[in-house]
C-alpha positions, 0 to 999 in steps of 0.5 A: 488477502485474508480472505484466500483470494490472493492465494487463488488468483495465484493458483490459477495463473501459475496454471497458465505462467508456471513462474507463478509458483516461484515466489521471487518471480511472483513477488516482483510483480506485487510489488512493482504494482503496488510501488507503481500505485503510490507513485501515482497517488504521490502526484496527488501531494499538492493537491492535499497540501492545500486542503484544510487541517483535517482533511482524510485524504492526507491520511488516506495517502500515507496509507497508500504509501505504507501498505505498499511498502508492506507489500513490496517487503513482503515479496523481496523486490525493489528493496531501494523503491519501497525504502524510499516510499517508506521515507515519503510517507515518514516526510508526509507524517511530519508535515502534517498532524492529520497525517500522523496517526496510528492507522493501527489502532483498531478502535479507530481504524477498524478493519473493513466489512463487507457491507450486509447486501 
């Protein structure tokens, strides 16, 4: 998204769908994509819940939930769907150490880079 891609991608399709500009009509579909998304990777809990303390799949998952609640509230759709993602990921926080952790912290998480190529 930093890159401009998000904001091209929606150029060209506004081209085609005129909608597109409108960003209440554009947000809803974001959003239902990325609150779809959780939903799939949520089938996953029991799964993760059998793997050994420390496992980053439980991590990975609650990453998952929260940038997809990000999303949806950075659009405005589907307020009541992403609060309920939100209080999934909270659940799945305190069920769980591993999956407690400040995803923020910059020296432990550092931001992706493209890998040189």
């Amino acid at each position: 998204m930093a890159s401009g891609l998000a904001d091209e991608h929606r150029r060209a399709l506004a081209r085609g769908i005129p909608q597109a500009e409108d960003d209440r009509l554009f947000g809803r579909g974001p959003a239902a994509a990325c609150l779809s998304w959780a939903l799939i990777r949520l089938q996953r809990v029991p799964v993760l819940d059998v793997r050994a303390q420390g496992d980053d799949s439980r991590l990975q998952l609650v990453a998952t939930l929260e940038a997809a609640t990000r999303t949806a509230a950075g659009c405005g759709p589907l307020p009541h769907l992403a609060g309920w993602v939100s209080r999934i990921a909270t659940v799945l926080r305190s069920r769980r150490p591993d999956a407690d952790q400040d995803l923020s912290d910059r020296t432990r998480f550092p931001p992706y880079r493209p890998r040189g190529g």
